[in-house]
Each structure stands twice: as structure tokens, then as C-alpha cells.
VOPAGU-2260 file (C-alpha; in pm, 1 decimal, decimal comma):
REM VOPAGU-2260
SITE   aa  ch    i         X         Y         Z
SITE  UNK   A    0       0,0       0,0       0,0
SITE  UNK   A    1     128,0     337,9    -110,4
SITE  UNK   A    2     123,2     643,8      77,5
SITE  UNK   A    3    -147,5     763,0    -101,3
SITE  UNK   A    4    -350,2     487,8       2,7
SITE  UNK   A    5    -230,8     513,3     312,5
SITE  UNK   A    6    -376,3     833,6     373,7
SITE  UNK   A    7    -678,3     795,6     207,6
SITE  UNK   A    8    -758,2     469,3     441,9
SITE  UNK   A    9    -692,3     625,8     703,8
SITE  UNK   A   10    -924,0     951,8     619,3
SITE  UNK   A   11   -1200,4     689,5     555,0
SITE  UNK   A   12   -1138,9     456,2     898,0
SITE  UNK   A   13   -1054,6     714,0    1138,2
SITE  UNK   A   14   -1448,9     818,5    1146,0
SITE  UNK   A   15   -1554,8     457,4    1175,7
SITE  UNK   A   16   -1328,8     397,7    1438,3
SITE  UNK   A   17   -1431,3     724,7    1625,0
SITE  UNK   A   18   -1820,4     639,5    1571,2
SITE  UNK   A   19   -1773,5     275,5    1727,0
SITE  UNK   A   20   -1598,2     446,3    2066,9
SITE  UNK   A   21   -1908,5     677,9    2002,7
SITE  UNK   A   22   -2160,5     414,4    2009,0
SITE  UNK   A   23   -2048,2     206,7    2271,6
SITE  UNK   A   24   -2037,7     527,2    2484,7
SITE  UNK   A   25   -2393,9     595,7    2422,0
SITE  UNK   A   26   -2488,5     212,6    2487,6
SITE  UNK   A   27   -2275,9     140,6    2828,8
SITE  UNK   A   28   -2127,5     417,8    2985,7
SITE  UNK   A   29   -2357,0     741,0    2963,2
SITE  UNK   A   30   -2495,3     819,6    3290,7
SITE  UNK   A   31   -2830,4     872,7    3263,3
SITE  UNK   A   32   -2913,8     715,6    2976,5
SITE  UNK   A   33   -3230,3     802,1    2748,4
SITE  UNK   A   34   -3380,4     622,3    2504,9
SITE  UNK   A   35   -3293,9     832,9    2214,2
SITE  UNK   A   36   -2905,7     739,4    2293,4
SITE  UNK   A   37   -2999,2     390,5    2286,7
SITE  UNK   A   38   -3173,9     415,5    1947,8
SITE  UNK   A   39   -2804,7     675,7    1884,1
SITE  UNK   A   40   -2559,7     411,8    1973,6
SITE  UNK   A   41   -2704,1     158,3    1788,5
SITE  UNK   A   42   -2762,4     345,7    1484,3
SITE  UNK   A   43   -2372,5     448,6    1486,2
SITE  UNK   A   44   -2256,5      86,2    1514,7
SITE  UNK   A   45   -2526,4      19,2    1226,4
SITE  UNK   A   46   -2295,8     302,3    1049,7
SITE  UNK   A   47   -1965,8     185,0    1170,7
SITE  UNK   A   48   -2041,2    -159,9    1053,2
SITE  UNK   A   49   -2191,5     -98,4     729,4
SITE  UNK   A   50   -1892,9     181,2     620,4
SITE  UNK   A   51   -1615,8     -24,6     784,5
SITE  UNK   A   52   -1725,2    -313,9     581,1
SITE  UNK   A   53   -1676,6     -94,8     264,1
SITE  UNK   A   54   -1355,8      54,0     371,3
SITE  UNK   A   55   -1157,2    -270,9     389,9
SITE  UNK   A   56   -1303,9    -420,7      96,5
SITE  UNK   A   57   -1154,2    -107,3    -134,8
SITE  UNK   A   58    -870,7    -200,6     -32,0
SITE  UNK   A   59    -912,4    -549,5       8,7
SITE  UNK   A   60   -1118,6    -680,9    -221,6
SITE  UNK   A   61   -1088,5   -1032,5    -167,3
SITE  UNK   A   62   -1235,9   -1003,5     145,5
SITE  UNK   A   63   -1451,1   -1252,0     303,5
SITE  UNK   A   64   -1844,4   -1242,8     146,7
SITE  UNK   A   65   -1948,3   -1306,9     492,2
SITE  UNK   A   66   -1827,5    -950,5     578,9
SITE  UNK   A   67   -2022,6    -806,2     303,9
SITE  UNK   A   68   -2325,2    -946,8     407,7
SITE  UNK   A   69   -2320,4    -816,2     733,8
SITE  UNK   A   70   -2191,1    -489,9     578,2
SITE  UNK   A   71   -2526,4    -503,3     385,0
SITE  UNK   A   72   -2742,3    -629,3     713,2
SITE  UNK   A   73   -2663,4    -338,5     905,0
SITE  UNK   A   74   -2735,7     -99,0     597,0
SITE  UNK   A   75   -3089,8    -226,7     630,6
SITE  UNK   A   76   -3115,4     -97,2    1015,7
SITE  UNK   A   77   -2985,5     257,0     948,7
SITE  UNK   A   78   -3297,9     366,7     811,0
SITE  UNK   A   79   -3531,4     236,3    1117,4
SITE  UNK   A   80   -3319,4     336,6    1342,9
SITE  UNK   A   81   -3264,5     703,5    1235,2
SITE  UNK   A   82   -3666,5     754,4    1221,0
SITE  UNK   A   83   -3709,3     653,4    1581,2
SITE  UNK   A   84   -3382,5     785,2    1726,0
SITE  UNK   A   85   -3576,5    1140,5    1583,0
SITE  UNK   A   86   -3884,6    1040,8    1708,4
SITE  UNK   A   87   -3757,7     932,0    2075,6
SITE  UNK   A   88   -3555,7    1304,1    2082,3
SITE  UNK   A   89   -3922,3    1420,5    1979,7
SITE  UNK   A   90   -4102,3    1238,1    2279,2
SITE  UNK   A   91   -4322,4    1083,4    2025,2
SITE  UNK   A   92   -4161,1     738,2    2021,4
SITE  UNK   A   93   -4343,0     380,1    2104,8
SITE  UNK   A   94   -4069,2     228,8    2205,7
SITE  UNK   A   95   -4300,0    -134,7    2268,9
SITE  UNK   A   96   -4331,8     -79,1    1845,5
SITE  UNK   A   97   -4001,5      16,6    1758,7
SITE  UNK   A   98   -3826,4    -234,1    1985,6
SITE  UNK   A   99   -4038,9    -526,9    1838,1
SITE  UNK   A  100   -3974,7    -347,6    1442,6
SITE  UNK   A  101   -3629,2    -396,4    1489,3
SITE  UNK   A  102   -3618,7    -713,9    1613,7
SITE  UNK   A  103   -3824,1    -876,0    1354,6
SITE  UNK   A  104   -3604,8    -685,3    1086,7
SITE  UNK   A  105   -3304,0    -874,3    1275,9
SITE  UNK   A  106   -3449,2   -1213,8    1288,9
SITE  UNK   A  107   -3597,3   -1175,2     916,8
SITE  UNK   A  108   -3223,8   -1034,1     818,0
SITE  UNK   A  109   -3055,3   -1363,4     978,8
SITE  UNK   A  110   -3328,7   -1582,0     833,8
SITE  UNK   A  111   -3276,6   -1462,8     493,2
SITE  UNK   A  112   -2901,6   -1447,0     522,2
SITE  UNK   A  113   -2890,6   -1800,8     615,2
SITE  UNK   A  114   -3077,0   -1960,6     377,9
SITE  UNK   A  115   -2964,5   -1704,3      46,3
SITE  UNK   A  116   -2614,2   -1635,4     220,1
SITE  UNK   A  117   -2411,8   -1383,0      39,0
SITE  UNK   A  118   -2151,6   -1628,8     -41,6
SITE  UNK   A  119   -2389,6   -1835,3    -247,4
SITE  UNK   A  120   -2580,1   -1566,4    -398,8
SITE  UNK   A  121   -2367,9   -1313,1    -446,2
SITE  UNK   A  122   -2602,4   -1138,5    -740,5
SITE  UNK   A  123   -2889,6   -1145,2    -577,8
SITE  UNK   A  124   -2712,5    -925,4    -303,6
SITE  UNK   A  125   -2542,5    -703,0    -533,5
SITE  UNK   A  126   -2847,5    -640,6    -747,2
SITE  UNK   A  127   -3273,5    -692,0    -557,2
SITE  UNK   A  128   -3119,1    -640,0    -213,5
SITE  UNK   A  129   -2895,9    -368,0    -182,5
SITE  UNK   A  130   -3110,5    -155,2    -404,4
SITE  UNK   A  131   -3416,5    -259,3    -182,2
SITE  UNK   A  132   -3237,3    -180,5     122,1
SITE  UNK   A  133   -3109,7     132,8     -35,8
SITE  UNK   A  134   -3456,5     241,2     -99,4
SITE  UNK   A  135   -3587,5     125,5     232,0
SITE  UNK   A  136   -3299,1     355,2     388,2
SITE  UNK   A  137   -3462,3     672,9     181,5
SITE  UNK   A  138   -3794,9     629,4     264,9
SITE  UNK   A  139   -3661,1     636,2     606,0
SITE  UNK   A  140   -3503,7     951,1     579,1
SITE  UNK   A  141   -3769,4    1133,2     410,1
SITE  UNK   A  142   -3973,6    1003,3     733,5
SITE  UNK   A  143   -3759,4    1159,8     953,9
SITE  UNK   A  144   -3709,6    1498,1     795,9
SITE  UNK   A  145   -4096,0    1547,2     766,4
SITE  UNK   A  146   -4088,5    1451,7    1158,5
SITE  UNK   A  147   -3854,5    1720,1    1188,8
SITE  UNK   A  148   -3999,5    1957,3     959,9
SITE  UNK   A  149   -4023,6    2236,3    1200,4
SITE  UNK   A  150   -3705,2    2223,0    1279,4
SITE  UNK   A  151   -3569,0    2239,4     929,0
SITE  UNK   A  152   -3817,7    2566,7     932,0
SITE  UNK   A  153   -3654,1    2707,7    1173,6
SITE  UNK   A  154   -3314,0    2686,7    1039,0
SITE  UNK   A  155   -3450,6    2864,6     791,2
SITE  UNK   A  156   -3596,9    3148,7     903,2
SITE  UNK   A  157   -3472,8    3134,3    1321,9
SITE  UNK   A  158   -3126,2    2952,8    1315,1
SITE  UNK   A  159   -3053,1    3149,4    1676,0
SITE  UNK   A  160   -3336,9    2960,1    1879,9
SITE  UNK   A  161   -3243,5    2626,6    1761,8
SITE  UNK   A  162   -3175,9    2446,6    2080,0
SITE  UNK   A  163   -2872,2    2178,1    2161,2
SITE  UNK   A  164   -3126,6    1901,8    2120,0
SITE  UNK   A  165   -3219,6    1999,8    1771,7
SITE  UNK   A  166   -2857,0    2028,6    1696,1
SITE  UNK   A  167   -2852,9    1687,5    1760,5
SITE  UNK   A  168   -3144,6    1592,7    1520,7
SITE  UNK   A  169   -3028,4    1802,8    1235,1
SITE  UNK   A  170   -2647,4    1662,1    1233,2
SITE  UNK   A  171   -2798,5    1332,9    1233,1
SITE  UNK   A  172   -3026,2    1341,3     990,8
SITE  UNK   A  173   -2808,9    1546,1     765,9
SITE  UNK   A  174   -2469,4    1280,1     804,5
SITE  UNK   A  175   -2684,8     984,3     714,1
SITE  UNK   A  176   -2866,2    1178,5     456,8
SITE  UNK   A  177   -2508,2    1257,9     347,7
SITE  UNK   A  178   -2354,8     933,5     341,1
SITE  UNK   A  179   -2678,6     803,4     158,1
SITE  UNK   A  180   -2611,4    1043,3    -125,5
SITE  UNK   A  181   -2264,7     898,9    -134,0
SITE  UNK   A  182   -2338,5     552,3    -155,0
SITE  UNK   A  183   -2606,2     604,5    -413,1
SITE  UNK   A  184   -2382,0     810,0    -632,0
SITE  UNK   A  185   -2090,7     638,1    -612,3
SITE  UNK   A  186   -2081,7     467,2    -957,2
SITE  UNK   A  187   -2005,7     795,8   -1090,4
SITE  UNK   A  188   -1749,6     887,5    -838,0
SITE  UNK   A  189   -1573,5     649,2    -592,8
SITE  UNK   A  190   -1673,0     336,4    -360,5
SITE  UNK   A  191   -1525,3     482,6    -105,0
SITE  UNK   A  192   -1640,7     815,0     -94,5
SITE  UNK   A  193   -1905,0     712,7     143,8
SITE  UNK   A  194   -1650,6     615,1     383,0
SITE  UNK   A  195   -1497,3     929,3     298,8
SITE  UNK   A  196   -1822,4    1137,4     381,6
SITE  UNK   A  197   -1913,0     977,0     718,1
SITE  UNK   A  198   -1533,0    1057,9     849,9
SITE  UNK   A  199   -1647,9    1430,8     719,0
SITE  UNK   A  200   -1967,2    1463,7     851,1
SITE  UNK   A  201   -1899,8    1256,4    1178,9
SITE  UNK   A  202   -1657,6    1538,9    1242,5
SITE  UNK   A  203   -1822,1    1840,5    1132,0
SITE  UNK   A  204   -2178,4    1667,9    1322,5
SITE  UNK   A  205   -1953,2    1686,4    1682,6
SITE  UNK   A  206   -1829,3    2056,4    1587,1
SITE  UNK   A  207   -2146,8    2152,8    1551,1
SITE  UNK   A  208   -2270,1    1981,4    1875,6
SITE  UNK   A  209   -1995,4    2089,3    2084,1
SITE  UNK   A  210   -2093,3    2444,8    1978,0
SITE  UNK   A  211   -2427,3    2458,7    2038,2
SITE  UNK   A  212   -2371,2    2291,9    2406,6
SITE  UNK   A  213   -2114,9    2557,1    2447,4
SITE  UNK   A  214   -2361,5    2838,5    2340,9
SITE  UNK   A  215   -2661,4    2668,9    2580,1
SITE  UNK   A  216   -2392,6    2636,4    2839,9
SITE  UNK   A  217   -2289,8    2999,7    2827,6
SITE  UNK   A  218   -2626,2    3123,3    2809,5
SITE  UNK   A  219   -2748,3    2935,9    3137,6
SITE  UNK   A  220   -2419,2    3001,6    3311,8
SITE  UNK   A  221   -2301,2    3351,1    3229,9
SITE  UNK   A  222   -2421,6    3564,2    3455,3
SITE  UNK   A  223   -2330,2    3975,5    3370,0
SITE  UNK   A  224   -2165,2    4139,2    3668,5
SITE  UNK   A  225   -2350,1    4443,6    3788,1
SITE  UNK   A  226   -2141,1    4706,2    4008,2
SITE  UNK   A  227   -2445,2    4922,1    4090,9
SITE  UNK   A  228   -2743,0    4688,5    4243,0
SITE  UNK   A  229   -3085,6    4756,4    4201,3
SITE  UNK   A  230   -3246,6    4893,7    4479,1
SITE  UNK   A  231   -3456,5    4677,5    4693,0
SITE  UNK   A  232   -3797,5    4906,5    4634,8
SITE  UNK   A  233   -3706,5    4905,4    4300,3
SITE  UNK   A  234   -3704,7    4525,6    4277,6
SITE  UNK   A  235   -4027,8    4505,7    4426,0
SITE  UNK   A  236   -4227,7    4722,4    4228,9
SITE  UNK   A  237   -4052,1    4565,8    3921,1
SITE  UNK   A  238   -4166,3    4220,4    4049,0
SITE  UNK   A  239   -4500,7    4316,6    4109,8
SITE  UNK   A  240   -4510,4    4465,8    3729,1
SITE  UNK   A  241   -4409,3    4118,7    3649,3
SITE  UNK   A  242   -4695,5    3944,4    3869,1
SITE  UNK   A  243   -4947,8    4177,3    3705,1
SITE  UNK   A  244   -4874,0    4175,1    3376,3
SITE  UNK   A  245   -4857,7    3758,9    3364,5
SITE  UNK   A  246   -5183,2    3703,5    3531,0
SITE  UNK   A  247   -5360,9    3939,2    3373,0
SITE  UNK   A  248   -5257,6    3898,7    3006,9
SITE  UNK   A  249   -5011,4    3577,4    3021,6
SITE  UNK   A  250   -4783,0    3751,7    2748,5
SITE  UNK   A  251   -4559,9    3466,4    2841,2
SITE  UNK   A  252   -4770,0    3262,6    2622,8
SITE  UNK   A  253   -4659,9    3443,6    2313,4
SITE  UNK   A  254   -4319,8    3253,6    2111,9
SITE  UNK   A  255   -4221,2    3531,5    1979,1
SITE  UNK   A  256   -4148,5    3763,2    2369,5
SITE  UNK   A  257   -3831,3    3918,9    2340,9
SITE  UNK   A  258   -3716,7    4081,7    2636,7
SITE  UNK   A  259   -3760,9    4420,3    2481,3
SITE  UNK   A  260   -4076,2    4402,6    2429,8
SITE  UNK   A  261   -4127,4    4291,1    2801,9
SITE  UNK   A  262   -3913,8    4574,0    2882,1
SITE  UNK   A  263   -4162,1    4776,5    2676,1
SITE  UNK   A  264   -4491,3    4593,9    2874,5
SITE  UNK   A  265   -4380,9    4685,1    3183,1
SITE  UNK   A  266   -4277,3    5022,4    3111,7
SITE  UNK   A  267   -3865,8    5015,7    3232,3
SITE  UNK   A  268   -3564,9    4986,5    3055,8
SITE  UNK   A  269   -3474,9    4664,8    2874,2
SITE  UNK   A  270   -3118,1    4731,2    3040,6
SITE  UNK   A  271   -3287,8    4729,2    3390,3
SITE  UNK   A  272   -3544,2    4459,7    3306,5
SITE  UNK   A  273   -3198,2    4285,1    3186,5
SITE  UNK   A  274   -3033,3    4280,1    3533,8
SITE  UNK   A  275   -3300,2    4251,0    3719,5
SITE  UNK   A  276   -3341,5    3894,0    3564,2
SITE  UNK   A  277   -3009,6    3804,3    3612,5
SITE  UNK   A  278   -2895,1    3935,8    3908,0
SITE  UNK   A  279   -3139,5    3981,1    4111,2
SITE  UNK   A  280   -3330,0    3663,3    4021,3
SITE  UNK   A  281   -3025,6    3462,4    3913,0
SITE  UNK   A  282   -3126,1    3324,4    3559,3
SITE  UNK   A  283   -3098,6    3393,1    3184,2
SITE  UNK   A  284   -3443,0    3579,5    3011,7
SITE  UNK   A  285   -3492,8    3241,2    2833,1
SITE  UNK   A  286   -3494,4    3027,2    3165,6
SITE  UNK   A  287   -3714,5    3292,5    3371,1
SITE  UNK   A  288   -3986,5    3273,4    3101,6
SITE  UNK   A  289   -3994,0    2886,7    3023,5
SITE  UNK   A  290   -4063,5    2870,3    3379,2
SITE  UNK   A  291   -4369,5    3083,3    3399,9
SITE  UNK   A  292   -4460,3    2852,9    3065,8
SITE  UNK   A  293   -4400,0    2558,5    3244,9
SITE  UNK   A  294   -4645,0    2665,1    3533,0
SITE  UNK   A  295   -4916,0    2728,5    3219,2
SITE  UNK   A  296   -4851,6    2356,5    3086,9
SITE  UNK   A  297   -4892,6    2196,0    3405,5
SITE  UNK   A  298   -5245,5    2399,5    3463,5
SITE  UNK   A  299   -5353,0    2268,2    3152,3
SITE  UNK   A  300   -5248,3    1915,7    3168,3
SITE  UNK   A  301   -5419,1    1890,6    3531,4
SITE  UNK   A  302   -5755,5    2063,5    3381,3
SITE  UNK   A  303   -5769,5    1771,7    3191,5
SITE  UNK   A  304   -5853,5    2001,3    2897,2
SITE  UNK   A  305   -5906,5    1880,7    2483,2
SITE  UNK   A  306   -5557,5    1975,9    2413,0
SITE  UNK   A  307   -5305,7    1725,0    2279,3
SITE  UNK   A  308   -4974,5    1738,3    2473,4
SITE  UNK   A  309   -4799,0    1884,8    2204,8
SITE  UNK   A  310   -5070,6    2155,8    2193,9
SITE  UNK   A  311   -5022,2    2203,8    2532,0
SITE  UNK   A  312   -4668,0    2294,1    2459,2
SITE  UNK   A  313   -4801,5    2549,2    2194,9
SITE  UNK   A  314   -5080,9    2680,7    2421,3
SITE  UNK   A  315   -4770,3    2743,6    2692,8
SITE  UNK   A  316   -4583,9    2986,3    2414,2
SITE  UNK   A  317   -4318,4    2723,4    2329,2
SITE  UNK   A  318   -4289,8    2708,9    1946,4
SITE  UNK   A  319   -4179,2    2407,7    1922,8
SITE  UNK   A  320   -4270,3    2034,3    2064,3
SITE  UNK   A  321   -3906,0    1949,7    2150,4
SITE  UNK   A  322   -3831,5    2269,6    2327,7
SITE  UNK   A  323   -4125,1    2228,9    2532,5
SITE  UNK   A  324   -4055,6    1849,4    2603,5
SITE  UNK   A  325   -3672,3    1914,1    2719,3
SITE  UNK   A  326   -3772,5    2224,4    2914,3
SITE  UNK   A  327   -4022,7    2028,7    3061,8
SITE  UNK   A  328   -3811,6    1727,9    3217,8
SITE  UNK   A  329   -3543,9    2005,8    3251,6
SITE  UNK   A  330   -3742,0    2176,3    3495,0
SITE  UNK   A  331   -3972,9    1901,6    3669,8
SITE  UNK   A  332   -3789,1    1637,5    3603,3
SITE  UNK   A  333   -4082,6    1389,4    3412,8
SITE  UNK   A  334   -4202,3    1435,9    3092,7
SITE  UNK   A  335   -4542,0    1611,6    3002,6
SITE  UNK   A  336   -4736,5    1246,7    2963,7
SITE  UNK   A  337   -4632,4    1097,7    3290,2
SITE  UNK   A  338   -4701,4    1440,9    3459,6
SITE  UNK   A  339   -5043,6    1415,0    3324,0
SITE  UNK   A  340   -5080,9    1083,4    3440,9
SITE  UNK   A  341   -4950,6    1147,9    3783,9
């Protein structure tokens, strides 16, 4: 193996490598695990498998047919598992249907494998079955995007109040929508471009991440250091402003309140309103008004009223069904449902 080649395997395997650490991170060893990073971890090794598989046979093509077929297996559980890692981060998930789905596309995978091995059959693989799979893994896709539609809108027109858990969602989606493209177009470029693309978007997926945990982190954290303090009457009459204006017109309840235009409802200086928040009351604008939401949600899931849960979240002034599930748990620590139920 040349240098060249050197390089360029290990471009391709250092992402596969990375992902597999990744995955069994998310499957053993995160504390507090969810079960969107169980759906994560295994949809990573799905990845790791299926791309490692085609980085040692470009440069080893006489490898073993039993490593393509379970190269090819695993293709068939990225799809699946994408949809309901997006639907778990979404709080929509069955996870009674999607742990039985996957499990009878394992056992029907084996099956098949067994008796039309790829050894054996080696066109059948090439040809019915990969492009079935391949199709399978689109619709897949295509399912998950429209589940994350509004968050695709919103990188669109509000790419500022897209939230650390979306981040997640949208570098997902977008790297296996990626490597897809690169797979399905690599007749007219190279087999192991897709190999190539996953160690590019793996990367660029964690920079992202890593930034927008950073930003969340900053903004819940940084607290502005005031050298004059409010004074203590004016505190009070600010807070009863506050207590007013919410119970009389809930302008919490809007998605769009900026803190200006509280500044403007209440009649004082956004600069004052500004520190007042955060140092007299100790939080970031975004916190103090998802709590005063949160108290709205939890009134209307205990009024039993016609709402859906995720119209609760709307009703509340949350634009967004995964902002209002994660701020939920964040701040009561159980999710909207088993509130409800409690």
C-alpha cells in the first residue's frame, strides 16, 4: 500500500473507528441514559459496521463475502433506526413498536441471510437487495425529515433559537442523509467516498454539537456582573409589574417575547429589566420565562382540557414540541405524559 492509500484509508477509517468508541459510549457508559441514545448508539454501530465493511473491501477486495453481508445487514437498520432515534428526541416514540420493528427486521435479516447467504448468492445481493435496502434507507429519511420539519423551518428562518437538542437531530439526519447520497452516487465517483463522507460529517456533526452545548452552556451560566445593584424598592415594584402583567394577560404565552418588548410591557428599561433577571433573580431571560410557561402547561395538563400534549406545549408559548418536552423534564424532572398521568 502506497502512501497515497495510506492516507486515504486512514481519512475513511478514522471516522468509523471514532463512531464505534461513540456508540459504545452511548450504549454502556452514559450516565443517565435516554432512550434516544440507545436508538443513537445503535444506529452508529449500524454506520460503523456498514462503512467499515466498505472501507476494507476497497482495499481489500478479496475479502470474506461473509463480511459483506453483514456490511449489507446493518445498511438495512440505518434507516429504522434514524426515524425513531428522531422520534424518541421528539417524545413521540413507542418504544414497545419500535423495539419489536427492529427485532423482527433482525431475525428476518438472519433468516434470509442463512438460507440465500451472500456467499452463495452473491447477485442477488449485489443487485434486488442492496437496491431494496437502499430504498428502504430513503424512505426512512424522508420520514424523519418530515418529523422534523419544524425544525428544518426554523433553520430557515430562526437559526438562533435552535436548541442543543435539535442540533442533535439536524447533524444526524443530515450525516446519514449525506452518506446516503454517497453511496447512491458512487458509480459515478468512488466506492469509497461514502466512507470518505461519514469521516467528514462525523466530524463536522460533533463541531457543531460541541458548539451549540457551548452556546446553551454559556447562556445558562453567564451571569453579567452588575457594580451598581438595584435597589430593593425598586425590585419590588418591578416584580409586582411582572406578577401583574402575567396574570392578567399571560404575554408569556406568546413565542415570539423578546425581552424588549417585556421591557416595553412593563414600562422600564430593557437594560434594567436585563439585570433585574439576572442578578437579582439569578437566571438567563430564556430560563425565567420557560418557567412561567412551564407553570401554564402543568395547569392545563391537570384541567384535563381537549388539548393534545404537544398543543399544550403550543398553548404554553413554546414554538416548538421538543423545546417544550426538554424544558419540561429540565425543569420538573418527568415528561409532560407521565405528569399528566400522575
Amino acid at each position: 500500500m502506497n502512501i497515497n492509500s495510506q492516507i486515504l484509508f486512514f481519512l475513511s477509517a478514522t471516522g468509523v473507528f471514532n463512531s464505534i468508541v461513540l456508540s459504545l459510549y452511548f450504549l454502556f457508559f452514559k450516565k443517565n441514559k435516554m432512550t434516544s441514545d440507545l436508538f443513537l448508539g445503535l444506529l452508529l454501530l449500524s454506520l460503523s459496521i456498514r462503512i467499515g465493511k466498505s472501507v476494507f473491501y476497497n482495499f481489500n477486495p478479496q475479502l470474506s463475502k461473509t463480511y459483506l453481508q453483514i456490511g449489507l445487514s446493518a445498511f438495512l437498520l440505518i434507516g429504522p433506526l434514524l426515524y425513531f432515534f428522531v422520534r424518541s428526541m421528539l417524545q413521540k416514540l413507542n418504544y414497545s413498536f419500535a423495539k419489536y420493528s427492529l427485532l423482527l427486521i433482525m431475525i428476518s435479516i438472519t433468516v434470509f441471510g442463512f438460507l440465500f447467504s451472500y456467499k452463495e448468492h452473491p447477485a442477488v445481493w449485489r443487485g434486488i437487495i442492496y437496491y431494496t435496502i437502499n430504498i428502504q434507507c430513503f424512505v426512512f429519511i424522508v420520514l424523519s425529515i418530515y418529523e422534523a420539519k419544524h425544525i428544518f423551518k426554523k433553520l430557515v428562518t430562526n437559526r438562533s433559537q435552535i436548541s442543543y437538542d435539535e442540533t442533535w437531530i439536524l447533524s444526524v439526519i443530515s450525516g446519514v442523509l449525506a452518506i446516503w447520497l454517497s453511496y447512491t452516487l458512487a458509480k459515478y465517483t468512488s466506492y469509497i467516498s461514502g466512507a470518505l463522507t461519514f469521516s467528514f460529517t462525523f466530524y463536522i456533526s460533533i463541531l457543531l454539537i460541541y458548539y451549540a452545548k457551548n452556546k446553551t452552556s454559556i447562556s445558562q451560566t453567564h451571569k453579567e456582573k452588575y457594580l451598581n445593584k438595584i435597589d430593593e424598592k425598586l425590585v419590588k415594584e418591578i416584580q409586582e409589574k411582572i406578577n401583574i402583567l402575567f396574570e392578567t394577560k399571560k404575554i408569556y404565552t406568546n413565542p415570539d417575547l423578546t425581552l424588549s418588548i417585556l421591557a416595553k410591557e412593563l414600562n422600564v428599561r430593557p437594560q434594567l429589566l436585563s439585570q433585574f433577571i439576572n442578578d437579582n433573580l439569578n437566571k438567563g431571560f430564556t430560563q425565567f420565562i420557560n418557567e412561567y410557561r412551564i407553570e401554564e402547561a402543568k395547569r392545563l395538563l391537570k384541567a384535563n382540557t381537549p388539548f393534545k400534549i404537544d398543543a399544550v406545549g403550543f398553548e404554553s408559548g413554546f414554538n416548538s414540541s421538543s423545546t417544550f418536552y426538554s424544558s419540561f423534564k429540565k425543569i420538573t424532572g418527568t415528561t409532560p405524559s407521565n405528569y399528566q398521568k400522575e
